[in-house]
C-alpha positions as MATLAB code, in Angstrom:
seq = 'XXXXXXXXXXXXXXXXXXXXXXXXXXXXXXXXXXXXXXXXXXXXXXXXXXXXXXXXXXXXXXXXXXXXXXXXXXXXXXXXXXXXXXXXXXXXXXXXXXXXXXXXXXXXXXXXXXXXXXXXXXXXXXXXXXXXXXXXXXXXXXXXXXX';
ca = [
     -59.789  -51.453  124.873;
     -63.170  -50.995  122.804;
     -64.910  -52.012  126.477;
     -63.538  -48.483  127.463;
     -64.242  -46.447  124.357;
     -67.705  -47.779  124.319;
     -67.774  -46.786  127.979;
     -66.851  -42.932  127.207;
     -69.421  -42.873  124.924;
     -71.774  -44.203  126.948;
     -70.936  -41.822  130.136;
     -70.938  -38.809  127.586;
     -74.668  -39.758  126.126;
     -75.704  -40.082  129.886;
     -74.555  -36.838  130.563;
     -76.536  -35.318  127.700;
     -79.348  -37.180  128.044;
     -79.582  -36.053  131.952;
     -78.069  -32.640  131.895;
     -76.866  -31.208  128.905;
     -80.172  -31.638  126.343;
     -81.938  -28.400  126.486;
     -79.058  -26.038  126.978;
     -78.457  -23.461  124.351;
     -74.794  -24.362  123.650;
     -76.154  -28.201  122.559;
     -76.022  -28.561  118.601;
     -79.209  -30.684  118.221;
     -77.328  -31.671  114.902;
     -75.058  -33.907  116.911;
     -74.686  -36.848  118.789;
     -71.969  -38.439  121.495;
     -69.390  -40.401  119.116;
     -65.604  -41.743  119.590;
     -63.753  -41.128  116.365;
     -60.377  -42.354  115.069;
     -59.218  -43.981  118.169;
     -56.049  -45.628  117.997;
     -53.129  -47.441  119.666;
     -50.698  -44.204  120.831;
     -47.866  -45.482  122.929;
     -49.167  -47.776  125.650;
     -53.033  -45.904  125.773;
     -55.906  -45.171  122.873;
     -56.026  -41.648  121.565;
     -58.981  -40.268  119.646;
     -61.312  -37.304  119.478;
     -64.273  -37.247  121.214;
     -67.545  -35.382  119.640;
     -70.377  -34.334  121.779;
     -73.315  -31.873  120.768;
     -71.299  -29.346  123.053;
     -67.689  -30.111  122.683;
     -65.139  -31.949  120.864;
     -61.868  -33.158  122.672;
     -58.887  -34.974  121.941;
     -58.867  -38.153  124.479;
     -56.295  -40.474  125.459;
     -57.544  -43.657  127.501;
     -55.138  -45.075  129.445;
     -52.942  -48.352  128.574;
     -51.820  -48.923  131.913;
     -52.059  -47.013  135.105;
     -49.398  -44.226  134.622;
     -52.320  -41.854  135.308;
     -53.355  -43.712  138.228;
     -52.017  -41.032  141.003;
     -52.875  -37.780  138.999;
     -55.387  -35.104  140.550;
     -58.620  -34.318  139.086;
     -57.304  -30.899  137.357;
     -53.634  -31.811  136.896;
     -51.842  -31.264  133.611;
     -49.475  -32.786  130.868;
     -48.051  -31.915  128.100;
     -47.715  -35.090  125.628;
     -45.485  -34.851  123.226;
     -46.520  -35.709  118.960;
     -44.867  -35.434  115.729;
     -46.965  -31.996  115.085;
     -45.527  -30.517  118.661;
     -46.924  -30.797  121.837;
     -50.148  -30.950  123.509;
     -51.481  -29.804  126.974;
     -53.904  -32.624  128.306;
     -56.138  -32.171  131.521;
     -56.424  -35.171  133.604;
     -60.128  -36.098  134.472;
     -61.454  -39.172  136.556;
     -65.160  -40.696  135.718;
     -66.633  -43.525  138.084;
     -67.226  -46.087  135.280;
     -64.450  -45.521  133.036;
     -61.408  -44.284  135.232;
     -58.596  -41.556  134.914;
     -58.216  -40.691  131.230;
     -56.800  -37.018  129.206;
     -58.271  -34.781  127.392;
     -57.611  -31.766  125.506;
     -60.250  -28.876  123.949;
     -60.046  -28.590  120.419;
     -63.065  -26.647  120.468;
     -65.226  -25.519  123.548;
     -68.426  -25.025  121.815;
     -69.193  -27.166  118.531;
     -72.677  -24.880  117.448;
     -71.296  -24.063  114.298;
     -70.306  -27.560  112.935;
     -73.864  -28.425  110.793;
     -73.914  -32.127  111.193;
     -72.154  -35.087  112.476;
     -70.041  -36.258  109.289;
     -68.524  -32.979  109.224;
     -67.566  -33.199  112.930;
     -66.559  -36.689  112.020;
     -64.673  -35.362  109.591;
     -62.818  -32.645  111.115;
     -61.696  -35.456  114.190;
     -60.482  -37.222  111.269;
     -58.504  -34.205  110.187;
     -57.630  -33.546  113.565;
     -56.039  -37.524  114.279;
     -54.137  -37.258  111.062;
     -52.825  -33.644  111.908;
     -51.470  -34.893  114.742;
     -48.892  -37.256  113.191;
     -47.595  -34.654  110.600;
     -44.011  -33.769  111.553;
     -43.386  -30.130  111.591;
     -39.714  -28.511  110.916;
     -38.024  -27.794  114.217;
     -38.490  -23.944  115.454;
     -42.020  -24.067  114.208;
     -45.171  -24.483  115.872;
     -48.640  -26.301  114.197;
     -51.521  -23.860  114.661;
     -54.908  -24.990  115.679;
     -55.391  -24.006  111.709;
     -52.736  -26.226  110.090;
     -53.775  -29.084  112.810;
     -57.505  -29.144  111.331;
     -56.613  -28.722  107.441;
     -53.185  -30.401  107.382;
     -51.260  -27.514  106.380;
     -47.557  -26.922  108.076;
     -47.704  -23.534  106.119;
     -48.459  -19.866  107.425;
];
């Protein structure tokens, strides 16, 4: 399985390196990095930080992904509530999830603190909250189940 995180990375550092480099919504303070990936289920789930994005990735285990769409949807279910993933298909690595946790990363200073919010982030996910409530984006970051 690290032959396939290694291979996000590298397709993501490709990507900025040929397309993404100059644009205005690259932080020049970050770098392509897989963070906090572990075993979830049958796949790998972790958060992937680029100088433009950060997402929450799940590689696939087996081939349960195999017939989704470029585009489709699913909703995967954690202790913290559920999730909506977007399926997505690269050349080199094959059909894997992923979900926005935030669109544009320009206001994160440097890479231990994006490190450090994935971090957050993975262990968010696995907090159980009490039935009838939902985590915020907020309380998924810091860790807090409170309002």
């Amino acid at each position: 399985m690290a032959d396939i995180i290694a291979g996000l990375v590298h397709q993501f550092e490709l990507i900025h390196r040929e397309h993404m480099r100059d644009l205005p919504i690259v932080n020049p303070a970050l770098k392509v990095e897989a963070v906090g990936f572990e075993g979830f289920e049958d796949h790998q789930l972790g958060v992937l930080i680029t100088p433009w994005f950060m997402n929450l990735v799940l590689l696939p285990g087996n081939d349960e992904w195999a017939t989704a769409q470029q585009g489709d949807m699913s909703t995967i279910g954690f202790p913290s509530g559920p999730i909506e993933f977007t399926c997505c298909h690269d050349t080199e690595i094959g059909t894997y999830l992923s979900a926005v946790l935030f669109r544009s990363v320009l206001d994160v200073p440097d890479q231990p603190m994006a490190r450090e919010v994935a971090r957050r982030v993975m262990k968010g996910l696995f907090v159980s909250v009490p039935s009838g409530r939902k985590l915020s984006r907020r309380a998924l970051l810091t860790g807090l189940t409170t309002d």
